[in-house]
mmCIF file of the N, C-alpha and C atoms, coordinates in Angstrom:
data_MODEL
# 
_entry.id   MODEL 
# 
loop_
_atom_site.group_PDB 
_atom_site.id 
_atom_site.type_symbol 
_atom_site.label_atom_id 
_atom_site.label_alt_id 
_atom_site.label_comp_id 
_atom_site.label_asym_id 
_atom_site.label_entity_id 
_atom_site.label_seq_id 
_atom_site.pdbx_PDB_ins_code 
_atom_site.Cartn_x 
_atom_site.Cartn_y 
_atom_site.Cartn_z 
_atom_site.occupancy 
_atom_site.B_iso_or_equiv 
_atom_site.pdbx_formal_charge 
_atom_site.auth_seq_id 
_atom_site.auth_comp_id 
_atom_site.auth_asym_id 
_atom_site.auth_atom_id 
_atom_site.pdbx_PDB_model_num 
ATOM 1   N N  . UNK A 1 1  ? -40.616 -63.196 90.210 1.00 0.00 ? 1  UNK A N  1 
ATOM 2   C CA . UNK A 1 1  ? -41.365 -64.125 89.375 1.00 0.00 ? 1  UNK A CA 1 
ATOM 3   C C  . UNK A 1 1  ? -40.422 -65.231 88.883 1.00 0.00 ? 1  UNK A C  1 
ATOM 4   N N  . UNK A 1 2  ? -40.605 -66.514 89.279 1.00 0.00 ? 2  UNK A N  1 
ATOM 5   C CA . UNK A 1 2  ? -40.089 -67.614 88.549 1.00 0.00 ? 2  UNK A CA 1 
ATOM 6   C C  . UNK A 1 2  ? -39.882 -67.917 87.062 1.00 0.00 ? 2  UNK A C  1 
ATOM 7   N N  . UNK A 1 3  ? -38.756 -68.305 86.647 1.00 0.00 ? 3  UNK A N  1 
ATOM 8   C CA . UNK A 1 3  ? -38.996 -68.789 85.133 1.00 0.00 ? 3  UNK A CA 1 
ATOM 9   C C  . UNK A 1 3  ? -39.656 -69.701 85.068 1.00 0.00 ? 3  UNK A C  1 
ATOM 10  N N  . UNK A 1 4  ? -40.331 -70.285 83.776 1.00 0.00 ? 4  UNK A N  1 
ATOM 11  C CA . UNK A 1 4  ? -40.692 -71.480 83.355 1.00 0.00 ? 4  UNK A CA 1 
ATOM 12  C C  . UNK A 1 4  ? -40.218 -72.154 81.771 1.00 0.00 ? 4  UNK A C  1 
ATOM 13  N N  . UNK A 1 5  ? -39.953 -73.016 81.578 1.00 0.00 ? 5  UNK A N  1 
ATOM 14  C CA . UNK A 1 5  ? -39.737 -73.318 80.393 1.00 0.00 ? 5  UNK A CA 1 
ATOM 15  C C  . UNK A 1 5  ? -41.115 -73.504 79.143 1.00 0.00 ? 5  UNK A C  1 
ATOM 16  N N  . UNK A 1 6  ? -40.663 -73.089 78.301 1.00 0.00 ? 6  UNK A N  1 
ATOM 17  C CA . UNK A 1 6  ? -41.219 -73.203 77.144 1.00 0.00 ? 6  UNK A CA 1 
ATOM 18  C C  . UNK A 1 6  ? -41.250 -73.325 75.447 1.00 0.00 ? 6  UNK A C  1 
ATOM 19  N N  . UNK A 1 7  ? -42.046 -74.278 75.195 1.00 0.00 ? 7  UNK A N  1 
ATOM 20  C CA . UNK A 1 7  ? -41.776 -74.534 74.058 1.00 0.00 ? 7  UNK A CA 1 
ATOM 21  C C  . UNK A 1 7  ? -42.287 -73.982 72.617 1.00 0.00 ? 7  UNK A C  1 
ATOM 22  N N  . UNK A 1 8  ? -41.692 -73.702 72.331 1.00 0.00 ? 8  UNK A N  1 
ATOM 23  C CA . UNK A 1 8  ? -42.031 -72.939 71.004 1.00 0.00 ? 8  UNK A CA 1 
ATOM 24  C C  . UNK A 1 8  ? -41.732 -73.208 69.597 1.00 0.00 ? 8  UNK A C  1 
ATOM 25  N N  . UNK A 1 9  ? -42.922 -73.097 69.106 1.00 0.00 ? 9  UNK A N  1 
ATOM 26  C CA . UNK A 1 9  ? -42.835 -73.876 67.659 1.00 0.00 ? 9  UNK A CA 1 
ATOM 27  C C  . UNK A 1 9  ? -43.426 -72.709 66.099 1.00 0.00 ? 9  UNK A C  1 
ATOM 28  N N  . UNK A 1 10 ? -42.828 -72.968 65.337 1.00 0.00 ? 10 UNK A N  1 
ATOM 29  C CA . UNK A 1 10 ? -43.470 -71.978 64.042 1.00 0.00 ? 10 UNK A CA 1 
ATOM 30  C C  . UNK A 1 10 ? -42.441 -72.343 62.977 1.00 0.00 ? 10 UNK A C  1 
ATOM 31  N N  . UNK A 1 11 ? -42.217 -71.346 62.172 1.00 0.00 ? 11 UNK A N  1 
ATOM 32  C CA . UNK A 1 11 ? -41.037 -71.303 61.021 1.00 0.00 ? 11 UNK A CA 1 
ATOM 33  C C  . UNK A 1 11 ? -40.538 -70.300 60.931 1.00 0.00 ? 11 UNK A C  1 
ATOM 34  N N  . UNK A 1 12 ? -39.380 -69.780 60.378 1.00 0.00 ? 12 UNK A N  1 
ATOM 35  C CA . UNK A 1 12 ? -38.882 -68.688 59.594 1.00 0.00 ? 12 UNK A CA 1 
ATOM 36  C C  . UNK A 1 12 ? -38.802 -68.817 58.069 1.00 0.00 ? 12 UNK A C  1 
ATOM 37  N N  . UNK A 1 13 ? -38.139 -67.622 57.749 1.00 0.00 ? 13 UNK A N  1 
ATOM 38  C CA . UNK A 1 13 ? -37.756 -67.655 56.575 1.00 0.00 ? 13 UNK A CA 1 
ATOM 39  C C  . UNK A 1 13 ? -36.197 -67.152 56.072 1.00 0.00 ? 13 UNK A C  1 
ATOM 40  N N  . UNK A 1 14 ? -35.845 -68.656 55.249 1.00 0.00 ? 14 UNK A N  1 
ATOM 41  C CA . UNK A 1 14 ? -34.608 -68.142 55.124 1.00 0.00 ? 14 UNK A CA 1 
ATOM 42  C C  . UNK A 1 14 ? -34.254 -68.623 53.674 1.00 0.00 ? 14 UNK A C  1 
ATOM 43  N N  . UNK A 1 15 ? -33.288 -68.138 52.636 1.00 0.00 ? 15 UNK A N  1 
ATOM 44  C CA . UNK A 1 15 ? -33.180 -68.694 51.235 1.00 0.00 ? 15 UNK A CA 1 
ATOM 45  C C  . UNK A 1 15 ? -34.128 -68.664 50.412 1.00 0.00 ? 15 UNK A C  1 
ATOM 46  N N  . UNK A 1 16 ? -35.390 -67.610 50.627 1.00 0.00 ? 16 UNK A N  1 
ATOM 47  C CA . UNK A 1 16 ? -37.034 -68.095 49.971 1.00 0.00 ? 16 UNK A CA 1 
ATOM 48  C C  . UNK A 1 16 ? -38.061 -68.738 50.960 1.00 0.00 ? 16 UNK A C  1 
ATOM 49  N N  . UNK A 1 17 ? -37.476 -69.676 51.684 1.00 0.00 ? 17 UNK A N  1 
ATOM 50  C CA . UNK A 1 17 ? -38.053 -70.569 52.019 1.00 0.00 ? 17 UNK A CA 1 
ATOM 51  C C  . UNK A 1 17 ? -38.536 -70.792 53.151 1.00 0.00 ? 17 UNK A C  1 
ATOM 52  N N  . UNK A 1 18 ? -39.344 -70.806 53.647 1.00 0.00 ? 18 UNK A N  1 
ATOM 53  C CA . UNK A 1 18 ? -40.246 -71.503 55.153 1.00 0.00 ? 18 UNK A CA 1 
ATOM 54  C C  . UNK A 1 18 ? -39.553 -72.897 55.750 1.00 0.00 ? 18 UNK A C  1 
ATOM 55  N N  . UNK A 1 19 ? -38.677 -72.513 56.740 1.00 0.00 ? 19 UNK A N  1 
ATOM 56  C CA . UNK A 1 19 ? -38.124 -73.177 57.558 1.00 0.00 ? 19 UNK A CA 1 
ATOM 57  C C  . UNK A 1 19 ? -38.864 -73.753 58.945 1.00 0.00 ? 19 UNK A C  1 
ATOM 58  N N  . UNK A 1 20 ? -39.002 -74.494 59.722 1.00 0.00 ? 20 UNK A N  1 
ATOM 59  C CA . UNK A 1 20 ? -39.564 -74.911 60.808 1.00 0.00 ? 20 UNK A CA 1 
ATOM 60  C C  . UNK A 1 20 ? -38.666 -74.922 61.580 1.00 0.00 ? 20 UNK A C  1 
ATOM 61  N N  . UNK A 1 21 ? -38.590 -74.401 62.673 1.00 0.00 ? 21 UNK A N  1 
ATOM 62  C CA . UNK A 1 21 ? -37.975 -74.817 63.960 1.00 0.00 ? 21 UNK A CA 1 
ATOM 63  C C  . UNK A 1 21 ? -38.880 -75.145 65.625 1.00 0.00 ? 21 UNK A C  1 
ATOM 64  N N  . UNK A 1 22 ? -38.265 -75.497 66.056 1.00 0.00 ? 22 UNK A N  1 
ATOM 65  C CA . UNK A 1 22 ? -38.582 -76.144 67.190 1.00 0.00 ? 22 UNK A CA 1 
ATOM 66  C C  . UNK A 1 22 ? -37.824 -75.558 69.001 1.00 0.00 ? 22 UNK A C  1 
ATOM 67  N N  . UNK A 1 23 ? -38.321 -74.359 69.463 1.00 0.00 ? 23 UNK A N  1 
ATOM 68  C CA . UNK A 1 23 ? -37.062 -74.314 70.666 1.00 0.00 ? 23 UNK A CA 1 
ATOM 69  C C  . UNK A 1 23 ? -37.676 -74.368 71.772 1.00 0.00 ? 23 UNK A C  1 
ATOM 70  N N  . UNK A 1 24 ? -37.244 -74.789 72.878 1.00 0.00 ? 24 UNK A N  1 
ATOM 71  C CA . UNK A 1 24 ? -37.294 -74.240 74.720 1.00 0.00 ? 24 UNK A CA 1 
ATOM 72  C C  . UNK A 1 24 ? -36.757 -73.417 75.138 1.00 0.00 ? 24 UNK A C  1 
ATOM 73  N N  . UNK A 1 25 ? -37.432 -72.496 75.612 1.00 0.00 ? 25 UNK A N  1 
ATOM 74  C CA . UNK A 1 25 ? -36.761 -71.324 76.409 1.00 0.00 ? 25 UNK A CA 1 
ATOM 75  C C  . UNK A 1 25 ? -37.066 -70.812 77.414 1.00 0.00 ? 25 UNK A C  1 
ATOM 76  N N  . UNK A 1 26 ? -36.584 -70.477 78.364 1.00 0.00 ? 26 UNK A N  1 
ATOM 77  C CA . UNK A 1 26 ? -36.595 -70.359 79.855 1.00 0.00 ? 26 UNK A CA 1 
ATOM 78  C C  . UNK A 1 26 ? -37.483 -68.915 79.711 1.00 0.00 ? 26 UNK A C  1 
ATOM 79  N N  . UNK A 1 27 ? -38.740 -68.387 80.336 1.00 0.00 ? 27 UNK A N  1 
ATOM 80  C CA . UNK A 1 27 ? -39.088 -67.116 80.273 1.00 0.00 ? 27 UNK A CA 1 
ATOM 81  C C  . UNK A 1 27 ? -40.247 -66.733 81.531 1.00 0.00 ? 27 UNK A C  1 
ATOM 82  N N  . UNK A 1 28 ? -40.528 -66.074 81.906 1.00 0.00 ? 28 UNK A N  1 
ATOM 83  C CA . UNK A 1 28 ? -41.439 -65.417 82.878 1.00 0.00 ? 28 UNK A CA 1 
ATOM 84  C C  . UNK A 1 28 ? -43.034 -66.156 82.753 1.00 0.00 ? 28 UNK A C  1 
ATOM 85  N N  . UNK A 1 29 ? -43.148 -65.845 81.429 1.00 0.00 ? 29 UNK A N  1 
ATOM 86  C CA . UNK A 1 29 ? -44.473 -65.878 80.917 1.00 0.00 ? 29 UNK A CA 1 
ATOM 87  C C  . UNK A 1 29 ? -44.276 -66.072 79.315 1.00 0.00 ? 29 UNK A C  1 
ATOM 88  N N  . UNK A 1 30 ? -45.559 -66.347 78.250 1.00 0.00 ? 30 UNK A N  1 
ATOM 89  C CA . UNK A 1 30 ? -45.726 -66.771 77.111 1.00 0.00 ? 30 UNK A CA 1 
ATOM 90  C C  . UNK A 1 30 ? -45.321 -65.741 76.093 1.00 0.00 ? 30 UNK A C  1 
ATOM 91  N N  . UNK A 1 31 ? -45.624 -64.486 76.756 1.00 0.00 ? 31 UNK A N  1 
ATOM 92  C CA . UNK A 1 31 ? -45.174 -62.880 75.524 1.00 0.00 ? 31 UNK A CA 1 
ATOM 93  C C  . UNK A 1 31 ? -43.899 -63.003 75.841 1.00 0.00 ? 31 UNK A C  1 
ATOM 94  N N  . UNK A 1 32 ? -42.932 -62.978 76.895 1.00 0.00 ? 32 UNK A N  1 
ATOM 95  C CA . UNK A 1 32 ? -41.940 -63.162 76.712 1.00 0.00 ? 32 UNK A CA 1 
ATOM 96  C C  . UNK A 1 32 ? -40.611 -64.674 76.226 1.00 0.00 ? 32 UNK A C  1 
ATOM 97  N N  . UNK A 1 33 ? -41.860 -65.316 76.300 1.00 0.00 ? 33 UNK A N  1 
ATOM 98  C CA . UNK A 1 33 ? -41.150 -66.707 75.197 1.00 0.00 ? 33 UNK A CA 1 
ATOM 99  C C  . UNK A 1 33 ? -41.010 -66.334 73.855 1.00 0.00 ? 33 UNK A C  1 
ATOM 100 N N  . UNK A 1 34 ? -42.055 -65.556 73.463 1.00 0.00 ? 34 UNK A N  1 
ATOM 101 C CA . UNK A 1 34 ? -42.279 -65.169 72.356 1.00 0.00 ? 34 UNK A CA 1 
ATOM 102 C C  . UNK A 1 34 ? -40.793 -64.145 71.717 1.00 0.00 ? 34 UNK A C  1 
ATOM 103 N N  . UNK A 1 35 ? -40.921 -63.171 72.702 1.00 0.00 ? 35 UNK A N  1 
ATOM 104 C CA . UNK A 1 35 ? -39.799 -61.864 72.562 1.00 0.00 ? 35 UNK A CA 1 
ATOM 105 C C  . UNK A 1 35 ? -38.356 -62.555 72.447 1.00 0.00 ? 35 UNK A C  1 
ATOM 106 N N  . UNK A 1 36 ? -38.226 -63.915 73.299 1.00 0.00 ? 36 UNK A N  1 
ATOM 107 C CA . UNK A 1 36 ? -36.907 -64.738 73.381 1.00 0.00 ? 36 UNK A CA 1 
ATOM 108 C C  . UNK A 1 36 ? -36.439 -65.036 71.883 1.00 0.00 ? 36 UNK A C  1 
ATOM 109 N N  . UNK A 1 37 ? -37.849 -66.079 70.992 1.00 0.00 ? 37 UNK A N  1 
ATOM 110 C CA . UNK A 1 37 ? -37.489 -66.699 70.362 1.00 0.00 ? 37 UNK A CA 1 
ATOM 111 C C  . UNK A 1 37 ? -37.530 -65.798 68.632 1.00 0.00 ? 37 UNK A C  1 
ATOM 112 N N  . UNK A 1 38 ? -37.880 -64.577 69.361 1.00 0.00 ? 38 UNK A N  1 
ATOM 113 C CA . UNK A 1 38 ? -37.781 -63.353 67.967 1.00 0.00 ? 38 UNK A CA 1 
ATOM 114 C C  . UNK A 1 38 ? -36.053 -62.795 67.983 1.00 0.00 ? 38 UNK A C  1 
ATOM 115 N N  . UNK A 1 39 ? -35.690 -62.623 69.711 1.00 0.00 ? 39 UNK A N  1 
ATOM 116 C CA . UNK A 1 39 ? -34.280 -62.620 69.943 1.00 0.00 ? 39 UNK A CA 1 
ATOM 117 C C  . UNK A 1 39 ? -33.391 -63.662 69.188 1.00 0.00 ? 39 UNK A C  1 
ATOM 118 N N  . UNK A 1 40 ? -33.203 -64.874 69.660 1.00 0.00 ? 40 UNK A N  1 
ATOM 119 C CA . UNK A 1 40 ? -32.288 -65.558 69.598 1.00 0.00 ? 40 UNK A CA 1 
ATOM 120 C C  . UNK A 1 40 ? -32.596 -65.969 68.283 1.00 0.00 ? 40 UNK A C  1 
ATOM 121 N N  . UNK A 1 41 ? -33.336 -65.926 67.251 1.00 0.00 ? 41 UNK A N  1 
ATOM 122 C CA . UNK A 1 41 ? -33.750 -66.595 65.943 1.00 0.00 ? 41 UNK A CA 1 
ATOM 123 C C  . UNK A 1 41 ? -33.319 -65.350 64.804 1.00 0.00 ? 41 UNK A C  1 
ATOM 124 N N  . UNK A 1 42 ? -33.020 -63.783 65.454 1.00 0.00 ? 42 UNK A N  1 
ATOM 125 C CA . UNK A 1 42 ? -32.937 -63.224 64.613 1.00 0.00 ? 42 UNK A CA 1 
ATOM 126 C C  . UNK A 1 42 ? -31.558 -62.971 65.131 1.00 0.00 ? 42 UNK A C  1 
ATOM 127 N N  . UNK A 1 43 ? -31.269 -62.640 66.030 1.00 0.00 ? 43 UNK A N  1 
ATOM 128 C CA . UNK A 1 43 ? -29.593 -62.675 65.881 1.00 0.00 ? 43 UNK A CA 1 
ATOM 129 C C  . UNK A 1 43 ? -28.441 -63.524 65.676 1.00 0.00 ? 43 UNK A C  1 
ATOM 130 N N  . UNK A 1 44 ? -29.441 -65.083 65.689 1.00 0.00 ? 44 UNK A N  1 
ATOM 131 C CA . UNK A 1 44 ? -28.675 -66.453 65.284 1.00 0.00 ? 44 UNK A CA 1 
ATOM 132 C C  . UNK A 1 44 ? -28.591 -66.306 63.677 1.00 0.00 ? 44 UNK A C  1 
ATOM 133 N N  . UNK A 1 45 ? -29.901 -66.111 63.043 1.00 0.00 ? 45 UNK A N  1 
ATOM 134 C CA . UNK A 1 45 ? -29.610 -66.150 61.486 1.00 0.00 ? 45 UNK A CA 1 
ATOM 135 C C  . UNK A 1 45 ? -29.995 -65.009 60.512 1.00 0.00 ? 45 UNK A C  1 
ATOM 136 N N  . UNK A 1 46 ? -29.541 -63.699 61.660 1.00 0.00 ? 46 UNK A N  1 
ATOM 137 C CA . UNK A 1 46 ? -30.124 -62.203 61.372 1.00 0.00 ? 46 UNK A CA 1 
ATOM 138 C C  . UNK A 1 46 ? -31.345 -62.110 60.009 1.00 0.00 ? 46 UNK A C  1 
ATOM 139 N N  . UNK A 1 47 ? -32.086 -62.739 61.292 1.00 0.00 ? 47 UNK A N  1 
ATOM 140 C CA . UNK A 1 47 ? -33.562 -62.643 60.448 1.00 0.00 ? 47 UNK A CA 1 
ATOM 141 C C  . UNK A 1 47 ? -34.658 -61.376 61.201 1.00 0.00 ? 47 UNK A C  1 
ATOM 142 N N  . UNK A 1 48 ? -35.295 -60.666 60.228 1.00 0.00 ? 48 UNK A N  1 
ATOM 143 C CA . UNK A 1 48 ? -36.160 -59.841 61.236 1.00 0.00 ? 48 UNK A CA 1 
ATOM 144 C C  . UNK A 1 48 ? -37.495 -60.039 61.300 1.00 0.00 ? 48 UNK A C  1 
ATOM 145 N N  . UNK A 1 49 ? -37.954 -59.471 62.415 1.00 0.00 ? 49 UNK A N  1 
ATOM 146 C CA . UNK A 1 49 ? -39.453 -59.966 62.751 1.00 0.00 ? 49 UNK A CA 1 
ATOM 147 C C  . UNK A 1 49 ? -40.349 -60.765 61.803 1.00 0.00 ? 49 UNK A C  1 
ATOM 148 N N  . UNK A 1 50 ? -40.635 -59.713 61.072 1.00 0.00 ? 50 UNK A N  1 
ATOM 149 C CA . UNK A 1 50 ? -41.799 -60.122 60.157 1.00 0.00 ? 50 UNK A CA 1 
ATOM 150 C C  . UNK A 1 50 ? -41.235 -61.813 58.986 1.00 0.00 ? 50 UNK A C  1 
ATOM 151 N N  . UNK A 1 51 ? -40.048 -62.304 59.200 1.00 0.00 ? 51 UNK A N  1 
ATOM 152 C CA . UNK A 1 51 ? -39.440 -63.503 58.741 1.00 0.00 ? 51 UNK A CA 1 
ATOM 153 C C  . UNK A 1 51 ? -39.302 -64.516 59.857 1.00 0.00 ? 51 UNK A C  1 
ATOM 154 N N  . UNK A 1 52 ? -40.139 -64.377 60.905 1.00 0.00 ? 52 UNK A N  1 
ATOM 155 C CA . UNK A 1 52 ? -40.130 -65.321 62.015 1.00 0.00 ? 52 UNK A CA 1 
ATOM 156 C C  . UNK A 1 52 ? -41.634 -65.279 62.284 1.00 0.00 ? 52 UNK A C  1 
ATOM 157 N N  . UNK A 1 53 ? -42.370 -66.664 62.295 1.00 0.00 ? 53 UNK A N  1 
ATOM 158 C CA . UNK A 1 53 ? -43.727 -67.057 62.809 1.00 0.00 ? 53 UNK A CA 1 
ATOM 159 C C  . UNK A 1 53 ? -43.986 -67.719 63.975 1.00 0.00 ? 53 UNK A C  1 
ATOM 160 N N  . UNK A 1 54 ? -44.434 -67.473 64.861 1.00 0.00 ? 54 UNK A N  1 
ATOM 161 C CA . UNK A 1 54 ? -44.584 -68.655 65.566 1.00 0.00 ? 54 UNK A CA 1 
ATOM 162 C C  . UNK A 1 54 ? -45.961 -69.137 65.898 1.00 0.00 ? 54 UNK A C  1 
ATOM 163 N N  . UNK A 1 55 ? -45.810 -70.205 65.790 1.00 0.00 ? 55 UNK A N  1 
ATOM 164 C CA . UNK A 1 55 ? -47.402 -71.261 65.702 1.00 0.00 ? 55 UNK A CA 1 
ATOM 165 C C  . UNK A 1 55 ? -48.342 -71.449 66.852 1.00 0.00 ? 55 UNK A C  1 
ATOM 166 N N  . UNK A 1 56 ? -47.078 -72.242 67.753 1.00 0.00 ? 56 UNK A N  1 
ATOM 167 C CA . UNK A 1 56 ? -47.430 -72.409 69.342 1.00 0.00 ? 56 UNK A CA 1 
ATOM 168 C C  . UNK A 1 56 ? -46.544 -72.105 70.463 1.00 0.00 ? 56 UNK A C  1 
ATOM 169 N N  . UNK A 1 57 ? -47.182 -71.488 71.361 1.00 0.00 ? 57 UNK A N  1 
ATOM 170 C CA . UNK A 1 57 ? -46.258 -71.569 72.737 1.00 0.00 ? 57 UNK A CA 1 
ATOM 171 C C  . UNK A 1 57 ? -46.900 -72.584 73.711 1.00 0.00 ? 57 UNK A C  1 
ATOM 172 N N  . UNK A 1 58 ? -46.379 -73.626 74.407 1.00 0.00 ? 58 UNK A N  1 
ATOM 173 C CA . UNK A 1 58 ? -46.837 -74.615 75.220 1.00 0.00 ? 58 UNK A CA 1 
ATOM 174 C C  . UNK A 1 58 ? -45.803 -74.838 76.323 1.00 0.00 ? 58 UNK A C  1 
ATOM 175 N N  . UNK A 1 59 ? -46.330 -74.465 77.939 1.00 0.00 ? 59 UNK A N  1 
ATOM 176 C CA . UNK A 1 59 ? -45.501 -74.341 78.818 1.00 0.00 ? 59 UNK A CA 1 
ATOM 177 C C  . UNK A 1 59 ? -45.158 -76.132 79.242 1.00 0.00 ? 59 UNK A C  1 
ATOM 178 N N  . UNK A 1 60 ? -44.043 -75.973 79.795 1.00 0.00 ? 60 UNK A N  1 
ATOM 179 C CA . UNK A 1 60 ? -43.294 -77.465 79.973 1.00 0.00 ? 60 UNK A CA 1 
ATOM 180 C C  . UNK A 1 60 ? -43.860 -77.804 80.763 1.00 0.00 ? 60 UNK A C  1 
ATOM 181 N N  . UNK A 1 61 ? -44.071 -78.490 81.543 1.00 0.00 ? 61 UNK A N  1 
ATOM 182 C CA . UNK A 1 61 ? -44.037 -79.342 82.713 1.00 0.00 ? 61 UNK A CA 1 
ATOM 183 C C  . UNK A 1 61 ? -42.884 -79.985 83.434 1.00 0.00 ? 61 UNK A C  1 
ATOM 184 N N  . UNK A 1 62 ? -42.461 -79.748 84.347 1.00 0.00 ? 62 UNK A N  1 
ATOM 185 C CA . UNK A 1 62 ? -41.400 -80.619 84.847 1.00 0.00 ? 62 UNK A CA 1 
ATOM 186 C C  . UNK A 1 62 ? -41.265 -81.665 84.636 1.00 0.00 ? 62 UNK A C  1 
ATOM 187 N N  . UNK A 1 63 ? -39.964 -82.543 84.142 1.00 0.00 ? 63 UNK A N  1 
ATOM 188 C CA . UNK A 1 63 ? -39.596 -83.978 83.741 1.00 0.00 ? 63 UNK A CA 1 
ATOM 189 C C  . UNK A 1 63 ? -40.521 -84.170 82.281 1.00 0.00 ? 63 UNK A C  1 
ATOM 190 N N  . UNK A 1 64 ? -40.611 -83.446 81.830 1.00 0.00 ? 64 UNK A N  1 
ATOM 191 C CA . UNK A 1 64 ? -40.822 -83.889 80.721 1.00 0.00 ? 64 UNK A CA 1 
ATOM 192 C C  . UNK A 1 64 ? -39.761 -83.598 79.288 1.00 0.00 ? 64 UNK A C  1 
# 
């Protein structure tokens, strides 16, 4: 199965506060964009699940 890129959008929480972020990440499919950006968001600012939201997943398109 090919990767595809994808973009993913929601907030965390960090300091109290509802943070927004914005990432692309290379993944199979949309549950696993998802699983990426619970990865790399909680071991970047050891945040756990339930302190990470995400809003939208929207697959890339090439050249864009």
């Amino acid at each position: 199965m090919k990767a595809q890129s994808y973009r993913v959008e929601g907030t965390f929480q960090m300091d109290g506060k509802w943070r927004p972020y914005n990432k692309l990440v290379s993944a199979p499919n949309e549950a696993q964009a998802r699983e990426r950006i619970y990865t790399l968001l909680g071991s970047k600012h050891r945040l756990k699940r339930r302190e990470i939201r995400v809003a939208k997943v929207e697959a890339q398109v090439e050249g864009e």
